[in-house]
C-alpha positions in Angstrom: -19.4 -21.5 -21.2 -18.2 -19.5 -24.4 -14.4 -18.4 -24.5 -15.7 -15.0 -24.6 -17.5 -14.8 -20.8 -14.4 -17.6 -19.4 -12.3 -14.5 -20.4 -14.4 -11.8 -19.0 -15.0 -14.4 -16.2 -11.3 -14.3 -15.4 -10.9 -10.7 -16.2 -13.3 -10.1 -13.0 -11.6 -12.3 -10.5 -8.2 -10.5 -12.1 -9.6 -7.5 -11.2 -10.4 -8.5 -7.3 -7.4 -9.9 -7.1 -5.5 -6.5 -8.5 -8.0 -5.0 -5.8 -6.9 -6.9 -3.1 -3.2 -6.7 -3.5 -3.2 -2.8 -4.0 -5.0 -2.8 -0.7 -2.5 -4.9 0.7 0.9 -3.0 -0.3 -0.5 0.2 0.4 -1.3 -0.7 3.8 2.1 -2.4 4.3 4.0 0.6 2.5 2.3 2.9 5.2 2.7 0.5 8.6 5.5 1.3 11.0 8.6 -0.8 10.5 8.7 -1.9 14.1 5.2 -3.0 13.5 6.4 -5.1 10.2 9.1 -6.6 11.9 7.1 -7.9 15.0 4.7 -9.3 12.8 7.6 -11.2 10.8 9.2 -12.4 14.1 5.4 -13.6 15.4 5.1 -16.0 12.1 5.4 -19.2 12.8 7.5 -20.5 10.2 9.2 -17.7 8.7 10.2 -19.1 4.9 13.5 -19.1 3.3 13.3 -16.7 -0.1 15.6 -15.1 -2.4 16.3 -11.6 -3.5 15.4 -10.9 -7.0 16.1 -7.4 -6.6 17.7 -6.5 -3.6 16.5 -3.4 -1.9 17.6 -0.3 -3.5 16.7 3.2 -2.7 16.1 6.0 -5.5 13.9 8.5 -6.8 10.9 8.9 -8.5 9.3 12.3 -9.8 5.9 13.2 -8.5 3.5 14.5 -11.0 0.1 16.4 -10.6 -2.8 17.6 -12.3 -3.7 21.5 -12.3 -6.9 21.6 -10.2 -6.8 17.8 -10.0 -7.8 17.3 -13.8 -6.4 19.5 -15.9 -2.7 19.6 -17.4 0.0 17.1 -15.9 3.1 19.0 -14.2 6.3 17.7 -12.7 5.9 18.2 -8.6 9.4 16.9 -7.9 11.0 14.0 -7.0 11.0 11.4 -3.8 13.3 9.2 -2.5 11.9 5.3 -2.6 13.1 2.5 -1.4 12.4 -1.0 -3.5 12.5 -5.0 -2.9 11.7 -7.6 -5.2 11.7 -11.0 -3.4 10.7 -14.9 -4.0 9.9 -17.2 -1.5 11.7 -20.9 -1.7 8.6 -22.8 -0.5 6.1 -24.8 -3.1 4.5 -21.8 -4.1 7.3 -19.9 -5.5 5.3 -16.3 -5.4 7.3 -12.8 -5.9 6.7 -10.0 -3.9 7.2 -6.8 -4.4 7.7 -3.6 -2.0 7.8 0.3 -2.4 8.0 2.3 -0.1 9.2 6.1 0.8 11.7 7.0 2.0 15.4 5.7 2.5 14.3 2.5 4.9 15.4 -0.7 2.9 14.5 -3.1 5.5 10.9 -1.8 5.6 11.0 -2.3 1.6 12.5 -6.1 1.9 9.7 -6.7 4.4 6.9 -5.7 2.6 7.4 -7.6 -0.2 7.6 -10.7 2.0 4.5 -10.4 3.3 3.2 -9.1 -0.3 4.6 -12.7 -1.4 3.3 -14.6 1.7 0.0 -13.0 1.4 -0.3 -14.5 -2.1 -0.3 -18.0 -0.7 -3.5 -19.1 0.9 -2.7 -21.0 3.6 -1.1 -17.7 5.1 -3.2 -15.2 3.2 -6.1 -15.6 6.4 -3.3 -15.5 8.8 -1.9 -11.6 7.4 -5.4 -10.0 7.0 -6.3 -11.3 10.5 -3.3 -10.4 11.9 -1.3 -7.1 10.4 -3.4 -6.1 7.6 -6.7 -5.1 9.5 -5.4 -3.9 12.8 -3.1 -2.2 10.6 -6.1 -0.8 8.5 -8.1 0.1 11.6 -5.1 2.1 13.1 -4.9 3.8 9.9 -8.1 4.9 9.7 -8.3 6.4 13.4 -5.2 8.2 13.1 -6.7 9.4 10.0 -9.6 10.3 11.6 -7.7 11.9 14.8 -5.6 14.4 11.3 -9.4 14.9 10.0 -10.7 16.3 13.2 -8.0 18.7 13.5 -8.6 19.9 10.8 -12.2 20.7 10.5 -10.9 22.6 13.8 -9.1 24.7 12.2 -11.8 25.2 9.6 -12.2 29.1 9.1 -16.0 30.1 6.9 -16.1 33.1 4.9 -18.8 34.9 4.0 -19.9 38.1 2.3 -22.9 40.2 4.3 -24.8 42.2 2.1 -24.8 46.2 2.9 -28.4 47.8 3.3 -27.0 50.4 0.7 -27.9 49.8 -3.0 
């Protein structure tokens, strides 16, 4: 195999990889933190790790697009809370977790499982057990918000007069 399709070889499975962690930390940066901290309880060997950054909470300005593609403007700012972690086991992967608001427990425990889920003899383990149901409860209460909506839904329309 030329260096050239190695590199865009790797390149692709870089990309699903990306894929599947962005997945990943924005489902944990949107669960419950109860629902994190059962799930960290349930594990059956929790590992030791360190605190490369420990959490911190600050804020970060939210921009948006005029009509959702034209000029950038500053929305305003939201607070964030942030964790950078490292397990101690063989491995040695870093996780990393944002999340909104002011909950810095909730930040420290997404980046452990953003870290665990990078190993793969507990990557299986969190998709069966937090990511999906988490995903799946996610989508129906995002369902339940749609459907309330389209309630709501009003139609205009203009009638023609007979009178020209």
């Amino acid at each position: 195999m030329s260096p050239i399709a190695q590199t865009e070889t790797l390149s692709a499975g870089q990309a699903a990889g990306q894929a599947a962690r962005k997945r990943r930390l924005a489902l944990l940066a949107r669960a419950e933190r109860a629902r994190l901290e059962t799930a960290w309880a349930e594990l059956p060997q929790r590992p030791g790790y360190r605190m490369l950054k420990p959490a911190e909470t600050g804020l970060v300005m939210l921009r948006g697009r005029a009509g959702g593609v034209g000029q950038r403007f500053n929305l305003g700012e939201m607070t964030v809370s942030r964790c950078v972690v490292v397990l101690d086991d063989e491995g040695a992967s870093m996780g990393v977790g944002y999340v909104q608001g002011r909950d810095r427990r909730k930040a420290e425990l997404v980046a452990l499982f953003d870290a665990l889920a990078q190993q793969d003899h507990h990557a299986a383990q969190i998709e069966r057990d937090l990511l999906a149901p988490l995903e799946q409860h996610l989508n129906r209460q995002r369902a339940v918000r749609a459907a309330k909506v389209a309630a709501t839904k009003v139609d205009f329309f203009t009638m023609v007069r007979g009178e020209d």
